[in-house]
C-alpha positions as CSV (number, residue, x, y, z in Angstrom):
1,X,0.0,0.0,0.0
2,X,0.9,3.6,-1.4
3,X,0.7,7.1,1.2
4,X,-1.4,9.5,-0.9
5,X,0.3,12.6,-2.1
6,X,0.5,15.4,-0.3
7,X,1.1,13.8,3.2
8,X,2.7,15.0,5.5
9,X,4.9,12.6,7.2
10,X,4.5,12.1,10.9
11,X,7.9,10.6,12.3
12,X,6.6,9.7,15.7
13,X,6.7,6.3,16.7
14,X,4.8,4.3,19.1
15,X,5.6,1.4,21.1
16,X,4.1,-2.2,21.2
17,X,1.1,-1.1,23.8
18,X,0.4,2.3,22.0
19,X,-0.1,0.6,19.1
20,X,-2.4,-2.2,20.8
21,X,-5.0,0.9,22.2
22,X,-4.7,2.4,18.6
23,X,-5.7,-0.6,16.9
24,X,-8.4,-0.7,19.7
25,X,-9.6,3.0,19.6
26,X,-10.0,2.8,15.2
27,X,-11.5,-0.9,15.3
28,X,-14.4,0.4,17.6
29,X,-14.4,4.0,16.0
30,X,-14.6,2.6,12.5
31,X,-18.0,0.0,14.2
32,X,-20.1,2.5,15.4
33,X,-18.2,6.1,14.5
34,X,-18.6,6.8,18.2
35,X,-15.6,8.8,20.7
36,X,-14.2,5.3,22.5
37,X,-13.5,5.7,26.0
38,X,-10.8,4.2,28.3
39,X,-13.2,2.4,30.0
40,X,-13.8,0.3,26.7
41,X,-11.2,0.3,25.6
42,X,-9.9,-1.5,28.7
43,X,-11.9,-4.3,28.2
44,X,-10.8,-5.5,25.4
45,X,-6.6,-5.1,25.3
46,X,-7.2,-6.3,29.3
47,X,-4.6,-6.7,31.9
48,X,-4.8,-2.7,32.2
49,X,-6.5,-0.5,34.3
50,X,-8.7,2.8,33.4
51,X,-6.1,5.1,34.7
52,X,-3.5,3.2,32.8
53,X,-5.2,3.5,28.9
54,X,-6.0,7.2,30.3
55,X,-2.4,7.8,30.1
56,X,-1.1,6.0,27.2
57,X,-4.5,7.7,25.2
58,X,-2.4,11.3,26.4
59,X,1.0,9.7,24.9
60,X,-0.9,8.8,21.6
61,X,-2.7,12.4,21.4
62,X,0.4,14.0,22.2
63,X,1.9,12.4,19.0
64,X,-1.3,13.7,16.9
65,X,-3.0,10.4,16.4
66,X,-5.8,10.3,18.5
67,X,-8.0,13.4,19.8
68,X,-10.8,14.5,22.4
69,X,-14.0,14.7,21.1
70,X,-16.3,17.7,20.9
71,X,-19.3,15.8,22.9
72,X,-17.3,13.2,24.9
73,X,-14.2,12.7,27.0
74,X,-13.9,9.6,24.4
75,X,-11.0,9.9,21.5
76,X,-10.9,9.2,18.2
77,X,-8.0,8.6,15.5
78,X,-7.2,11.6,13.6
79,X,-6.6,11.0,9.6
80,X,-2.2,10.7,11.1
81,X,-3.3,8.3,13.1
82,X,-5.4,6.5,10.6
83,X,-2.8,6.7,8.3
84,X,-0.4,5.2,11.0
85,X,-2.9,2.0,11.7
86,X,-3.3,1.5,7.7
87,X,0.8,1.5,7.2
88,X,2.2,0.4,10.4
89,X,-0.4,-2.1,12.3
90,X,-3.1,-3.3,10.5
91,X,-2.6,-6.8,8.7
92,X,-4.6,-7.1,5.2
93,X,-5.8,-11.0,4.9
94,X,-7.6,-12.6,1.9
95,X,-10.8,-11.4,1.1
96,X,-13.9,-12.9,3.9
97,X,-14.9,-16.3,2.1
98,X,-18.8,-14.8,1.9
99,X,-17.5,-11.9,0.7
100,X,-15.8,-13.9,-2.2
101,X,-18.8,-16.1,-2.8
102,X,-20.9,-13.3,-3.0
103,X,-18.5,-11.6,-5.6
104,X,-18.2,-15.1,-7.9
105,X,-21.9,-15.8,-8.2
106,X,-21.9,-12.4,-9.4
107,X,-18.8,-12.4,-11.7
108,X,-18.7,-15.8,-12.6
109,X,-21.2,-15.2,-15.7
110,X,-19.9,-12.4,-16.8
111,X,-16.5,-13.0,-17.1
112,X,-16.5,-13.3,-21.0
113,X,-18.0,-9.8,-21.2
114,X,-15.9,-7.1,-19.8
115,X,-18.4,-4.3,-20.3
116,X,-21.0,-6.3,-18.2
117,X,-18.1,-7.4,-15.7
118,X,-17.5,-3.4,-15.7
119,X,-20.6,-2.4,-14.5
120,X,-21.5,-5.0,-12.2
121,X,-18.6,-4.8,-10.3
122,X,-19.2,-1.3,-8.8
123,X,-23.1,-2.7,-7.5
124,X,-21.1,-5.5,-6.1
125,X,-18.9,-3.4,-3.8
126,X,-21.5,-0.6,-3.1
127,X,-23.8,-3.9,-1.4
128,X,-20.6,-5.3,0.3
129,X,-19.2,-2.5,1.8
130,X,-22.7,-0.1,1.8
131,X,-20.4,2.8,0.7
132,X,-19.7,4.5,-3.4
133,X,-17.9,1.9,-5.6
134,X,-16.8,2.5,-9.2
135,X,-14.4,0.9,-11.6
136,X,-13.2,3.5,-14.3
137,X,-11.8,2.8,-17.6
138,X,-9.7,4.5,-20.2
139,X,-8.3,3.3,-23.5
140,X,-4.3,2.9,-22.8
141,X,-3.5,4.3,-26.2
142,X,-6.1,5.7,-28.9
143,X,-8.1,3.4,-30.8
144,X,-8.0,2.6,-34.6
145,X,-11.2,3.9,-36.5
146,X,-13.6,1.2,-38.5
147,X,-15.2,3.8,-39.9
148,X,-16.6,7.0,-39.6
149,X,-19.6,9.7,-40.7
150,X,-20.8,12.8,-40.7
151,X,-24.3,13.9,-40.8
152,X,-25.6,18.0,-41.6
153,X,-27.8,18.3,-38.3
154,X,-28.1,22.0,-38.7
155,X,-26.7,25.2,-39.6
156,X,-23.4,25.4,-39.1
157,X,-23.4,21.9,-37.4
158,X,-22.1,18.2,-38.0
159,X,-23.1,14.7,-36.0
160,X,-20.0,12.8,-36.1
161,X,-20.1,9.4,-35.7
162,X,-17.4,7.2,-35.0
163,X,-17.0,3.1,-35.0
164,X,-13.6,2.0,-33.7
165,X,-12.1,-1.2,-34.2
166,X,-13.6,-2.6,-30.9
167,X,-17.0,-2.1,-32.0
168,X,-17.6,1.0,-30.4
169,X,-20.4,3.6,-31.6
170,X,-19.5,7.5,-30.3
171,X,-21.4,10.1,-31.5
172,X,-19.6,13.6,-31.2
173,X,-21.9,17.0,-31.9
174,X,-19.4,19.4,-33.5
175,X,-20.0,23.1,-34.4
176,X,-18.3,24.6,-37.5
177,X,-17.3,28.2,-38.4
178,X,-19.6,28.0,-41.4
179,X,-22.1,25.6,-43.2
180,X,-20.5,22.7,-44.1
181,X,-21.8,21.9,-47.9
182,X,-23.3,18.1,-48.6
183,X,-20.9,17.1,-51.4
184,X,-17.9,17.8,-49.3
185,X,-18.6,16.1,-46.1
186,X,-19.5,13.1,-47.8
187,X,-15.8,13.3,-50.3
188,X,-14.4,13.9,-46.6
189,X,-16.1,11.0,-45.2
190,X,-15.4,8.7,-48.6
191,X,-11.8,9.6,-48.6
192,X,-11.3,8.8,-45.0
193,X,-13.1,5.0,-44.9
194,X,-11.1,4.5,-47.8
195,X,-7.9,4.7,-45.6
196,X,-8.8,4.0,-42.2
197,X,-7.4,0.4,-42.0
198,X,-4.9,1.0,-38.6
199,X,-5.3,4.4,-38.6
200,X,-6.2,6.6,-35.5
201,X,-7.8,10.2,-35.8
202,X,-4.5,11.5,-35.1
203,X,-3.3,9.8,-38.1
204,X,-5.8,10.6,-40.3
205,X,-5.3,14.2,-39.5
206,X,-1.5,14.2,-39.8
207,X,-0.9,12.2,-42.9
208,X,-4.3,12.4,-45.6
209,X,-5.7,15.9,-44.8
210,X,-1.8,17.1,-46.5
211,X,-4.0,15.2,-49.6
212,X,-6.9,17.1,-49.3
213,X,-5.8,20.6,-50.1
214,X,-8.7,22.1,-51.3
215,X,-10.6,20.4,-48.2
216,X,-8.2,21.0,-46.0
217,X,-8.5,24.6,-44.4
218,X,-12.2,24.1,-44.1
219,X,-11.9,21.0,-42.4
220,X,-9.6,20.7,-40.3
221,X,-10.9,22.5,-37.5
222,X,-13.4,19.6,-37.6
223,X,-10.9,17.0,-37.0
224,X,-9.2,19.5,-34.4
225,X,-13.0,19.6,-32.2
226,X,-13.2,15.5,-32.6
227,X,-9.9,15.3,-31.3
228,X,-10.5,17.9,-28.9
229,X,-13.5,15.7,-27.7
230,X,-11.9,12.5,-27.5
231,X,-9.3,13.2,-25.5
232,X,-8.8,12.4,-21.6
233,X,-11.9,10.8,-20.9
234,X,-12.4,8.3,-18.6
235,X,-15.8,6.0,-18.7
236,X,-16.8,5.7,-15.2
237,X,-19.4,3.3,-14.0
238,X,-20.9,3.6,-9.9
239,X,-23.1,2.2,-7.7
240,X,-24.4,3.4,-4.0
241,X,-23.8,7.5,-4.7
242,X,-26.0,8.0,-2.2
243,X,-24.6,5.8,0.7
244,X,-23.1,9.3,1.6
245,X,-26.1,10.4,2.9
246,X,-25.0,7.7,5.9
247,X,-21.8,9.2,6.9
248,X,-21.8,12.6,6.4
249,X,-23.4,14.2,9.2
250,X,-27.3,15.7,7.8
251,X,-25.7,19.3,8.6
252,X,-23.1,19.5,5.8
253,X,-26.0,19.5,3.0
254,X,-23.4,21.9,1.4
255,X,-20.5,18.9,1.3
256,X,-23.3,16.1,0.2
257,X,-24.2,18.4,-2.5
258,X,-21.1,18.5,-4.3
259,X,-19.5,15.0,-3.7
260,X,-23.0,14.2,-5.6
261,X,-22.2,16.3,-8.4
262,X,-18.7,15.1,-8.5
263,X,-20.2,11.6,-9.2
264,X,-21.3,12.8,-12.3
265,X,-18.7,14.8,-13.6
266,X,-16.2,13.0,-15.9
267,X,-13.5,15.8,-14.3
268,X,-13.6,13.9,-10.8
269,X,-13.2,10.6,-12.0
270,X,-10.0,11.6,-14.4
271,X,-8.5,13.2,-11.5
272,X,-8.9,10.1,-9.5
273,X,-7.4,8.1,-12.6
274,X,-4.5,10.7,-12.7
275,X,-3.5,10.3,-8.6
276,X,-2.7,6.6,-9.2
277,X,-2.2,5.9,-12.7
278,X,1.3,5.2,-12.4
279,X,0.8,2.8,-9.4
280,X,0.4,-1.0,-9.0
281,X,-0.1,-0.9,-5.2
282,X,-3.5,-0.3,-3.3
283,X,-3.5,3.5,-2.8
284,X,-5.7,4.7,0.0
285,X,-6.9,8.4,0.7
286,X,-7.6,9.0,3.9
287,X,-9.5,12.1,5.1
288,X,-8.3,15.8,4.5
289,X,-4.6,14.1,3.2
290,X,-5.8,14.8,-0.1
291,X,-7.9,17.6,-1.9
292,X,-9.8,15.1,-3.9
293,X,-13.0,15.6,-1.8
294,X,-15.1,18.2,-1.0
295,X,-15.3,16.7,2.6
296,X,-12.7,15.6,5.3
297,X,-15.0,13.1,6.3
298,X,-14.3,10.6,2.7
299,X,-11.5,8.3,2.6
300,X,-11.4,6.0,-0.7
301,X,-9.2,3.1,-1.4
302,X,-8.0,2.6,-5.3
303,X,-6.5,-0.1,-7.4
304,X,-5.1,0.1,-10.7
305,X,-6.1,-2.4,-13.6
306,X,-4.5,-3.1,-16.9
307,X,-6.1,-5.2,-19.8
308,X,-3.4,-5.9,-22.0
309,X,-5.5,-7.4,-25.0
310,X,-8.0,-4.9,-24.6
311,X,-5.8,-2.2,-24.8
312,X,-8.3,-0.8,-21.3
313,X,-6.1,0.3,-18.1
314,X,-8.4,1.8,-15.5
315,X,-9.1,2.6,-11.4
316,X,-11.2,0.1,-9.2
317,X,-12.2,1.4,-6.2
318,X,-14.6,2.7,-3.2
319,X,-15.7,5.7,-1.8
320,X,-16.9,6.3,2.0
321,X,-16.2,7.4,5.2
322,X,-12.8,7.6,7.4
323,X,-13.6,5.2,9.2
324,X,-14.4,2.7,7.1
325,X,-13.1,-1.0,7.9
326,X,-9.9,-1.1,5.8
327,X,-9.4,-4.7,6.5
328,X,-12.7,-5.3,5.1
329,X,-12.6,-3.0,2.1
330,X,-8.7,-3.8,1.1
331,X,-9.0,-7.3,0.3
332,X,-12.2,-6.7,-1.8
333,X,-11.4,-3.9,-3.6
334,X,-7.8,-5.9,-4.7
335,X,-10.3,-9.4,-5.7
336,X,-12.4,-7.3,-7.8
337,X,-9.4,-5.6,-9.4
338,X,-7.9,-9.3,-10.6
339,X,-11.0,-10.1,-11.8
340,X,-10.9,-7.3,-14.0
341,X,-7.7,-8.4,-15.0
342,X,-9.0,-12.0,-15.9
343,X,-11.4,-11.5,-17.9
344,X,-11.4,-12.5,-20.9
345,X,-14.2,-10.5,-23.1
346,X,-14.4,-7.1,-24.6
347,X,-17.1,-6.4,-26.8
């Protein structure tokens, strides 16, 4: 597992008990949200009195991973200490046997269709873990164009449709500077299917406009807007968005509001994509460590994929509170991202 960017590192160590009443105080925190008291706490690392945990609780807050409160005399882990328990103490095991049974009955079908596999796989962890799951995808180098057509759908504009070699139907709306005459969008369109055999729009645009002369000034800006159009985007599927609801507090409508419409906005997930592209590990966000959120109250935990033959790398992952159980959420959010990995179908 990866530290998020932007973190600053705290050097403090803690010894072998101090990291027993950690473990305690973010296993109960992360079970009912609630401050955890010493008198709990004592309970369960027995052997230690009240005034005892009392004291090492003042050595942990001292070293900024556990705080007071507002409405109790309880503690709980701040996103340091959080980040502590995730790197330092917690041990990640295979994924919960129902949790895995639960996933195959669900995968097993579609394992031959990655789109399917694609969309089911964010329901699958939004009913496991009852927070925002979503697998993103983004072609790991531009795809070649079957073939391709434009359509007059108004003054001054052109419906551009796209198959690429994949199969896949785009449709692109594109505005020109003036109206675009019949006979010359369709010699455009003849001249390109003629040539499009392992060719990308990039291609198309650098090598058989220079053979177009008397087409080319007039229509090149609208190879320019499809390119424009086709770059950096990421296809996101989710499942749960409004789990939030459960764990931010009903008094920050204002937060709720806009991690909603960050669900929704292509721009969020690309970001996401962008923080861990480069990574193979598990990369977990905890808290305010990261800008990604409009709330201090989110974590999320991300995995990177790859699909070689599919020529599809992409971002598995989950969405929800701090104080989410990472033991639980790790394992599952690495199974799913194998399965990914496996399958075998892209249609």
């Amino acid at each position: 597992m990866q530290l998020s960017e932007n973190i600053p590192v705290n050097r403090a160590e803690l010894n072998e008990r101090e990291k027993d009443i950690l473990r305690s105080i973010v296993n109960l925190y992360s079970e009912n949200g609630e401050a955890v008291g010493s008198h709990l706490v004592s309970r369960l690392v027995g052997g230690m009195s009240s005034a005892t945990i009392r004291n090492i609780f003042a050595s942990i807050e001292e070293k900024g991973f556990i705080r007071k409160s507002h409405c109790s005399s309880g503690r709980i882990p701040t996103d340091a200490g959080l980040r502590y328990f995730v790197d330092n103490i917690l041990k990640v095991r295979k994924i919960a046997a129902t949790d895995k049974q639960q996933i195959d009955d669900r995968a097993e079908p579609l394992r031959s269709d990655l789109p399917s596999l694609m969309t089911a796989i964010p329901e699958m962890i939004s009913e496991l873990s009852h927070y925002t799951g979503f697998v993103l995808a983004k072609e790991s180098r531009m795809k070649t164009i079957r073939h391709i057509d434009f359509v007059p759908a108004g003054p001054r504009r052109v419906l551009v449709i796209l198959v690429d070699s994949l199969g896949g139907i785009s449709n692109r709306m594109v505005e020109l500077a003036e109206e675009p005459a019949h006979d010359e969008l369709e010699k455009l369109r003849n001249f390109i299917n003629a040539h499009l055999t392992d060719k990308t729009l990039f291609d198309i645009k650098g090598h058989f406009l220079r053979e177009l002369h008397t087409l080319k000034e007039k229509y090149e800006q609208l190879l320019d807007r499809i390119l424009q159009t086709a770059q950096e985007t990421v296809r996101a599927s989710t499942s749960g968005e409004t789990n939030v609801f459960d764990y931010i507090g009903a008094a920050e409508t204002r937060q709720i509001k806009m991690l909603l419409e960050n669900f929704r906005r292509n721009q969020f997930y690309l970001d996401l994509f962008n923080r861990v592209a480069d990574s193979h590990d598990v990369r977990i966000f905890i808290g305010a460590e990261s800008d990604l959120f409009c709330t201090a109250e989110c974590s999320a935990i991300l995995s990177t994929y790859e699909i070689p033959d599919g020529e599809l790398m992409g971002v598995v992952g989950v969405i929800g509170p701090r104080r989410m159980n990472y033991a639980k959420i790790i394992p599952i959010i690495d199974y799913t991202r194998n399965l990914l990995i496996s399958s075998t179908g892209l249609r």
